[in-house]
C-alpha positions as CSV (number, residue, x, y, z in Angstrom):
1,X,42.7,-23.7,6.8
2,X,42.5,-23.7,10.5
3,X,43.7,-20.8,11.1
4,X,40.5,-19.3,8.6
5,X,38.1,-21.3,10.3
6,X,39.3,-19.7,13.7
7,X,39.4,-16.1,12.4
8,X,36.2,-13.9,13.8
9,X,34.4,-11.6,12.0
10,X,35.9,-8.4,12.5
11,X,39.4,-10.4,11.5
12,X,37.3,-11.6,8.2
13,X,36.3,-8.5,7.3
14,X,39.3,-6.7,8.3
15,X,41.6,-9.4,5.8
16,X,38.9,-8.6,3.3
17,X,39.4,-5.0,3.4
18,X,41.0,-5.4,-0.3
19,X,37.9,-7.0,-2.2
20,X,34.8,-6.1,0.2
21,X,36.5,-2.4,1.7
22,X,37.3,-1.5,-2.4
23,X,33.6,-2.4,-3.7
24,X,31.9,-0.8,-0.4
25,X,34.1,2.6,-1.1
26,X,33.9,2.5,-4.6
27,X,29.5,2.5,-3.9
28,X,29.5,5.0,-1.5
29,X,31.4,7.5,-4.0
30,X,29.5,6.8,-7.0
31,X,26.2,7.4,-4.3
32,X,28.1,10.7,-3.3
33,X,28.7,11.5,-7.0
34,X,25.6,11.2,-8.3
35,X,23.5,12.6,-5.8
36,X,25.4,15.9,-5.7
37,X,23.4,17.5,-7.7
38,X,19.7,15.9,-8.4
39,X,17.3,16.7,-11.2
40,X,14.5,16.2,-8.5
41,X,16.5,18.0,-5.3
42,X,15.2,14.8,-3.8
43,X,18.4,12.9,-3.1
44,X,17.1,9.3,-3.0
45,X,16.5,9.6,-6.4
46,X,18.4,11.8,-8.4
47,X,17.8,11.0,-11.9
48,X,13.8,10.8,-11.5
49,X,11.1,12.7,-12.6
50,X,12.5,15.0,-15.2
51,X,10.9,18.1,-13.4
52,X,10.2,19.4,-9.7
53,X,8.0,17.4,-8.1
54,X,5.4,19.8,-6.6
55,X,4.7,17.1,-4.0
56,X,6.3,16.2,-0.5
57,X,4.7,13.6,1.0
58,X,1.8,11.3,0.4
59,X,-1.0,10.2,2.8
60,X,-2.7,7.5,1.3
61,X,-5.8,6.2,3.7
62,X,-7.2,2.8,3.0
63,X,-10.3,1.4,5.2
64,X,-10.8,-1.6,4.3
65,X,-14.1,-2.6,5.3
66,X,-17.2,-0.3,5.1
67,X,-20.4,0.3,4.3
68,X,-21.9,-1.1,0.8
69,X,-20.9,1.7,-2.1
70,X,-24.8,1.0,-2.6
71,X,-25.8,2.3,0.9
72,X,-23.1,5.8,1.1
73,X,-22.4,7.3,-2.3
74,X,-23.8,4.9,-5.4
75,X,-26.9,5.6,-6.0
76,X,-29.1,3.2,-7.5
77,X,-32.7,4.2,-7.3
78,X,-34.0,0.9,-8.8
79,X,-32.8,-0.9,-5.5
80,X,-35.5,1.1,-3.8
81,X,-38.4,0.0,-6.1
82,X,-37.6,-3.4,-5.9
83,X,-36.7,-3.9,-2.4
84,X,-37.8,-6.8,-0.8
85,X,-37.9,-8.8,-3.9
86,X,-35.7,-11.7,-4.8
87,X,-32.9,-11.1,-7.3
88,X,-33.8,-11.5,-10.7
89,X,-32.1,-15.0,-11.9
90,X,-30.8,-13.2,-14.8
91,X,-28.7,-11.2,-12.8
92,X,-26.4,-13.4,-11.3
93,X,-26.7,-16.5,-13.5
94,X,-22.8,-17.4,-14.7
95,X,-21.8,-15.6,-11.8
96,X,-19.2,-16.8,-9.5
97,X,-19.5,-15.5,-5.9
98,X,-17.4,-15.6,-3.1
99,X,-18.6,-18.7,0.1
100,X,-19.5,-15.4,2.1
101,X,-22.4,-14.3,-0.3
102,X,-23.0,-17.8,-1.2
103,X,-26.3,-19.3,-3.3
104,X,-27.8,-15.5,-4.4
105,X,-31.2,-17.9,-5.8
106,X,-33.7,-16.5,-3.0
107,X,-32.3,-13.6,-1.5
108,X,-33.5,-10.1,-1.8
109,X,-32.8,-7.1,-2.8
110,X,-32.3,-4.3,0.0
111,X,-32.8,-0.4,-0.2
112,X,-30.2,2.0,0.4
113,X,-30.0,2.2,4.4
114,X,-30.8,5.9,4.7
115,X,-32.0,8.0,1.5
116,X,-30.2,9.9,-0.8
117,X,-29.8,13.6,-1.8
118,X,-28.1,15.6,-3.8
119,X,-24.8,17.8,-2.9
120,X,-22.9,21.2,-3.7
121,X,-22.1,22.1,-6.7
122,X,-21.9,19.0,-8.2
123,X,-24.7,17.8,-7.6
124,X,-22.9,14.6,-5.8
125,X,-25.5,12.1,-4.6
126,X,-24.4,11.1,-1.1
127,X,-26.1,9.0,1.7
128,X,-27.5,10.8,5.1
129,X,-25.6,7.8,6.7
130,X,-22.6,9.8,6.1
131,X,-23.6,13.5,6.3
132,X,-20.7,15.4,7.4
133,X,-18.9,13.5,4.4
134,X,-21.7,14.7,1.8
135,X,-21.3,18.4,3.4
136,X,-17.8,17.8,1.5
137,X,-19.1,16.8,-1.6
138,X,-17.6,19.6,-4.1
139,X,-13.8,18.1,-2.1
140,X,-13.8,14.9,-2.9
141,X,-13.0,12.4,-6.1
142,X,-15.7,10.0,-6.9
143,X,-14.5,7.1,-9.4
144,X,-17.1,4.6,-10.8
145,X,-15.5,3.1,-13.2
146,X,-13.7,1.1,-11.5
147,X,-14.5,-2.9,-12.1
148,X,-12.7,-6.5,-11.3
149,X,-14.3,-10.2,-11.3
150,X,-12.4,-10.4,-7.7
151,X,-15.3,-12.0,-5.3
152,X,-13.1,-11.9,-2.3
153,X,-11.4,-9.3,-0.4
154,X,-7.4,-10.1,-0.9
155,X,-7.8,-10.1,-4.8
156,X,-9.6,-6.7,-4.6
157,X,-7.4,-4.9,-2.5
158,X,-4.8,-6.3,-4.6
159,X,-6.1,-5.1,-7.4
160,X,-7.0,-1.6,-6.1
161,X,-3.6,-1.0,-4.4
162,X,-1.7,-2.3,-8.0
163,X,-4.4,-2.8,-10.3
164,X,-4.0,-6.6,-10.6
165,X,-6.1,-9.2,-8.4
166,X,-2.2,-11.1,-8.6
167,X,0.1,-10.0,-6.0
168,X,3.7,-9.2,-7.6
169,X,3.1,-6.2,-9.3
170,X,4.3,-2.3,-7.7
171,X,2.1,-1.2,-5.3
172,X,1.1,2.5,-5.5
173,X,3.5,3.8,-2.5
174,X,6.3,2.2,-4.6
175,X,5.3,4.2,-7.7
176,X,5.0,7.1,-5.6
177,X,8.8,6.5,-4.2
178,X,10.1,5.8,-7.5
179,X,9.0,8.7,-9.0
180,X,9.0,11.3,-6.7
181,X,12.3,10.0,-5.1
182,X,12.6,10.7,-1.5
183,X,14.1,13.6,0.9
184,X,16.4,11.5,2.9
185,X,18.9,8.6,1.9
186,X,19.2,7.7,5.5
187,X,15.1,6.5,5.8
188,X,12.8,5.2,4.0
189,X,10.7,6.8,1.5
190,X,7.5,4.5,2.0
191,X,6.3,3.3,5.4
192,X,3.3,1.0,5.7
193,X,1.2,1.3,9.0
194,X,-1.3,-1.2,9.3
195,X,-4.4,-1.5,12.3
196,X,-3.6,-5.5,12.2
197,X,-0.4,-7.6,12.1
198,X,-1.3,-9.3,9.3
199,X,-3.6,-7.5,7.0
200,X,-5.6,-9.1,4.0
201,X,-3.2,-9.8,1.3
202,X,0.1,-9.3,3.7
203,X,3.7,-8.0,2.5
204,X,2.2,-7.8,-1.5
205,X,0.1,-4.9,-0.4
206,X,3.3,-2.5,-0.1
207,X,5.1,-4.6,-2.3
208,X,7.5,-3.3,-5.3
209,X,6.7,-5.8,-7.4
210,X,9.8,-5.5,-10.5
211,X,10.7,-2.0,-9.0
212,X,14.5,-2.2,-7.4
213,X,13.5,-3.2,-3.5
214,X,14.5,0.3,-2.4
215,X,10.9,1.2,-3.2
216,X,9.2,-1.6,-1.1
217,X,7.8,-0.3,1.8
218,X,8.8,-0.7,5.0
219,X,6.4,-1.9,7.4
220,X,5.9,-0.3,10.8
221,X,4.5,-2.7,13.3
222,X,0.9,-1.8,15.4
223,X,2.4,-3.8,18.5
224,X,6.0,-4.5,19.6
225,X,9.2,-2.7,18.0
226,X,8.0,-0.5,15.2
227,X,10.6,-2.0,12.7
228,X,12.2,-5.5,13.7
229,X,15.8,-5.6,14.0
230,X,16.6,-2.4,15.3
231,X,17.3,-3.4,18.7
232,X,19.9,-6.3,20.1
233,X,18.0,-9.3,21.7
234,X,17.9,-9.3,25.5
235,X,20.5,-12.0,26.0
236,X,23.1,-10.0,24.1
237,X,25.4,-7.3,25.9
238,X,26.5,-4.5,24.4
239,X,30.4,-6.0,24.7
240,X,28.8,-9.3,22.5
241,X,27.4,-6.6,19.6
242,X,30.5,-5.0,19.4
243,X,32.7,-7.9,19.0
């Protein structure tokens, strides 16, 4: 028993080579197996989606924190009739509301910022607060149907990024990574870059909810080492991380 207590890693692992050495080999063939020939061509995930997948790579931008939908590409024309008036009680009684908005019973209603017009093709109504954006009208996606009770801001993005205001459910990157699989097996398939260490909502905004963790993303730090972990503290020599 001493002499186990005594032994150092490397000797562990090295005594262990029959359990731990058999189960590692027998992974890394199976991996080499059934990766030899993909459905996809993406290695990382070789059984997934049945056909091609016409896509590479993903850029997802989310700007969290803007402008009112009201004042840039919803138009509501009734908000400039009654601007400067309170808000009708019958609006917002039952409501909850978030501490931010608080007590609604008084306040009143604002027109858009700048004035709205009319765009491309379309026909896209679009704010002259954001011109060179309504230029682009005809290019971009517009979805209004979109609706949640969140009030507050870690509930919604929650709910936009997995469509549930509860975090624990796969984000969109780790849809993306499931089922377009990934080019290498060496790196990730779905990096996170955020502007602030810790964003609204945290790690369950690139989470992979049920999905196996291979499709969580993988965070890349705004300040510091990129990824943690990567690099040996200071205090330890190379000669210690070897042995």
């Amino acid at each position: 028993m001493d002499a186990l207590l005594q032994q150092t890693r490397r000797q562990f692992f090295g005594t262990g080579a029959v359990g731990l050495g058999t189960a590692a080999l027998a992974s890394l063939l199976d991996a080499s197996e059934s990766t030899a020939a993909p459905v996809s061509g993406h290695p990382g995930q070789p059984t997934l989606p049945h056909f091609p997948p016409r896509a590479r790579r993903v850029i997802y931008l989310f700007m969290n924190g803007a402008p009112t939908h009201c004042d840039i590409w919803d138009y509501k024309p009734e908000l400039a009739k009654q601007h400067g008036k309170p808000v009708p009680p019958e609006l917002f009684a039952g409501k909850r509301f978030s501490t931010m908005t608080g007590n609604p019973t008084g306040k009143l209603l604002l027109a858009p910022v700048e004035p709205f017009r009319q765009h491309g093709e379309s026909g896209a109504w679009g704010s002259d607060l954001v011109p060179h954006m309504s230029a682009m009208a005809d290019d971009l996606c517009f979805i209004k149907s979109m609706h949640t009770e969140a009030v507050n801001h870690a509930p919604a993005i929650s709910f936009l990024l997995s469509g549930s205001e509860m975090p624990g459910r796969p984000t969109m990157g780790a849809w993306l990574n499931y089922g377009l699989g990934s080019s290498s097996e060496d790196l990730p398939g779905y990096v996170v870059m955020t502007e602030l260490a810790a964003p609204q909502g945290g790690a369950g905004n690139w989470s992979q909810g049920f999905l196996p963790a291979t499709y969580r993303g993988t965070l890349l730090r705004p300040t510091g080492s990129p990824i943690l972990n990567l690099q040996p503290p200071a205090h330890k020599t190379p000669e210690h991380v070897r042995s």
